[in-house]
N, C-alpha and C positions, 0 to 999 in steps of 0.2 A: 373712674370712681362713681361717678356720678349715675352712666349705667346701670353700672353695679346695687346702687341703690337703690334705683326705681325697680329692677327685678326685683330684690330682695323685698321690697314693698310689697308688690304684687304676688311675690308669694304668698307673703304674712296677708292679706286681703282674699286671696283665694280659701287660707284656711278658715279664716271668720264667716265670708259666705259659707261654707262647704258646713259648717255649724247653724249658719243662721238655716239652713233649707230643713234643718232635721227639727228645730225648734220655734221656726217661725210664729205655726199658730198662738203659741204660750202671748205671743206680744202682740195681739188682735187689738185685746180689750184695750192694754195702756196705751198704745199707740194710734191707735185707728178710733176706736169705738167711744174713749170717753173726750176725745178733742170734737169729737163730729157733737157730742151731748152739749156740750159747752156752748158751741155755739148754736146748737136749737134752743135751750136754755137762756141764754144771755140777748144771742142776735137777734134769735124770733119772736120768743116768750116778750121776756123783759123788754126787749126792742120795740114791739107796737104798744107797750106801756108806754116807753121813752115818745115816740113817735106819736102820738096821738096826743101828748102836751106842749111837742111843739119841736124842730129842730136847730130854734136858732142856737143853742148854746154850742151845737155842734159844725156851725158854720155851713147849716139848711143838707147835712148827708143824711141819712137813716141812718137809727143806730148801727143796723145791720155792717155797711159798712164801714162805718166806723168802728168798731170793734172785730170785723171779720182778719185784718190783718195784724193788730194786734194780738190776737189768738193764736195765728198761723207763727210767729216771731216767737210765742210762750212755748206753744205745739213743740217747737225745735230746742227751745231751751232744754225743758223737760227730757225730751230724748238724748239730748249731749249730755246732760248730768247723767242719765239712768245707765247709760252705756260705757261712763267712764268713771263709775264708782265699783259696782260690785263685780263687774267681769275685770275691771284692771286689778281688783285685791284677788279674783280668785286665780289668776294667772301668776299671781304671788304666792298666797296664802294656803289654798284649799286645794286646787288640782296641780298644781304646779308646773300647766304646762312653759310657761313662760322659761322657765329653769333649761326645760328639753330643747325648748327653741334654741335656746345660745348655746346649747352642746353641738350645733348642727354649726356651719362658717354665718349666721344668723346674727348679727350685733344687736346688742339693747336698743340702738336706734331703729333697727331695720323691724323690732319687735313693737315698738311704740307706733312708728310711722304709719304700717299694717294693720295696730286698733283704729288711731285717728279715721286711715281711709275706710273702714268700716264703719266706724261713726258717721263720716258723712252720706257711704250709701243709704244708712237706715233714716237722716235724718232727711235727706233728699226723696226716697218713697214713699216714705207716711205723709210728708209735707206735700208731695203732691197728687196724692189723693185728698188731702186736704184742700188744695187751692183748686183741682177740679168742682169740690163739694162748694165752695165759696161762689166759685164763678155760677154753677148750677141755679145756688140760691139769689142768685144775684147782687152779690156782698162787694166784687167789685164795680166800682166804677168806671174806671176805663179799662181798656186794653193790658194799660203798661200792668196792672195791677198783677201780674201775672210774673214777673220780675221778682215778686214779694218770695217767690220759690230761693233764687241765688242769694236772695237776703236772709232767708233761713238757714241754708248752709253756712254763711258764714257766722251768724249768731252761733247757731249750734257747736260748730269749731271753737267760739269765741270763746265758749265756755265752757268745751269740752276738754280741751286743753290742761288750762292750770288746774281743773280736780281731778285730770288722770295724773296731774303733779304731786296734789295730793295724795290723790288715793294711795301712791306706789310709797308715801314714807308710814302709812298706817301699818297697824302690827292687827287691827281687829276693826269691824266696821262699825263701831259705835261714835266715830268719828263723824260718817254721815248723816248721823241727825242732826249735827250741827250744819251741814251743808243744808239738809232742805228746811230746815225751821229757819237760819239766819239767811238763806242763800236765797233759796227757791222758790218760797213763798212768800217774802217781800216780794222778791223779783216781781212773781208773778200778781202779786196783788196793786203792785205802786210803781210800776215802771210805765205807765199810761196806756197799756193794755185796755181798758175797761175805760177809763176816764184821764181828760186831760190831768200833766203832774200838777199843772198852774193854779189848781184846787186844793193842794198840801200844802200844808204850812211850812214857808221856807227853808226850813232847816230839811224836813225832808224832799223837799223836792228836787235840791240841791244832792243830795242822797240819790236821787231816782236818774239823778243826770250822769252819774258815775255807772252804773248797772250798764252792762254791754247789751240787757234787753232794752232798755230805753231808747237807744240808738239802732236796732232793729226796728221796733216797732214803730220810730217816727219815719225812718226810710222808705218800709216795707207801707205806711200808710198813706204816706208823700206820691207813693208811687202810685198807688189803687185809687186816690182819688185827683191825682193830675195836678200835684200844686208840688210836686219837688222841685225845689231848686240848687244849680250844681253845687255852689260851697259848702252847705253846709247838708247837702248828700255826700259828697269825699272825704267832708268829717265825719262824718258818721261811717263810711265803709272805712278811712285809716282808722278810728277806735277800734274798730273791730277786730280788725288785722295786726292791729298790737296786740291784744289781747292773746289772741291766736299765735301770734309770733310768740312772742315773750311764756307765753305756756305752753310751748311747745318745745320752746330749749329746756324751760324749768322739770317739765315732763322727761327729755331723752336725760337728762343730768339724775334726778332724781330714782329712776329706774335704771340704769346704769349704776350708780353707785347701791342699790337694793340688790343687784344681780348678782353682781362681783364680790360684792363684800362677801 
């Protein structure tokens, strides 16, 4: 059985490359081009603003660094939400191939499993053009910082998951703008990407500690500049992996019961 599923997987992942090759260029801009902007904007720019007043607040990094793997953590968010919103409704809604797949011995799971692993090739290539572009700039600090990659895949899984749970009970996508106005854009603004949470006022930073980004980007930071330590790095990878776990049954359930019905 077990076999059986990982082919089955692998088919469903054959067919999403075999689509991603014919449509690649379309996802230059959002994936490659406005992450590399962000951090010439934030790490460079803004950065030797940050950097010429002084870096004790940041415990003497440049900003650069300190925000380079933060970004890289957001980078992969972004791509797991993009990837398992509108392509998991139109495999529902609009082209239906989803419907075709389970006409074939293909189950809902074997159909799910197939997005996921695509999700994480797309979030593992952009992200490491991304951490080549960091190291370049000199964003990380040590070696390990380079680790911040396996820390993006499972960010991205973390949260690609429960809104392909989502996405499979919606009837129409007006559903995700609640995803990225409540979802994605906190995330990305107040999960300590940019700045310590320990500068929000309690209530939210308490908030910021819940975000499966906040747990990425303290890992994937811990790492780049040489100050992780194991407990509460394995907290931070078991969060994740719940996440991941737990929306990814919510995901095979969800769409299973969208299929069949």
């Amino acid at each position: 059985m077990t076999v059986l599923v990982v082919e089955n997987g692998r088919r469903q992942f054959d067919y999403w490359l075999t689509v991603y090759k014919r449509t690649w260029k379309g996802s230059l801009v959002s994936s490659f081009l406005l992450p590399l902007l962000y951090l010439a904007a934030m790490g460079i720019g803004l950065g030797s603003f940050v950097d010429d007043n002084g870096t004790g607040a940041l415990g003497g990094v440049s900003y650069l660094q300190f925000i380079a793997p933060g970004l890289l953590a957001a980078t992969a968010l972004q791509i797991g939400v993009a990837e398992s919103t509108y392509p998991v409704m139109g495999g529902i809604r609009w082209h239906k191939t989803y419907f075709s797949m389970i006409a074939t011995p293909l189950r809902p799971a074997d159909v799910m499993y197939g997005q996921l692993a695509f999700i994480a090739f797309r979030v593992v290539t952009t992200c490491a053009v991304f951490v080549a572009v960091i190291a370049a700039f000199g964003g990380l600090k040590t070696g390990w910082g380079v680790l911040g990659l396996p820390v993006a895949l499972l960010v991205g899984l973390a949260v690609s998951a429960p809104v392909c749970a989502y996405a499979a009970t919606l009837d129409n996508d007006s559903g995700f703008a609640m995803v990225f106005r409540f979802g994605v854009i906190p995330a990305f603004l107040f999960s300590g990407a940019f700045f310590p949470v320990s500068q929000l006022p309690n209530w939210i930073e308490w908030l910021a500690y819940l975000s499966p980004l906040w747990h990425g980007v303290e890992l994937s930071r811990d790492l780049s500049l040489g100050t992780v330590e194991l407990l509460p790095a394995l907290g931070n990878v078991a969060y994740l992996l719940a996440w991941f776990t737990i929306g990814s049954w919510l995901a095979v359930r969800t769409l299973t019961r969208r299929l069949i019905s």
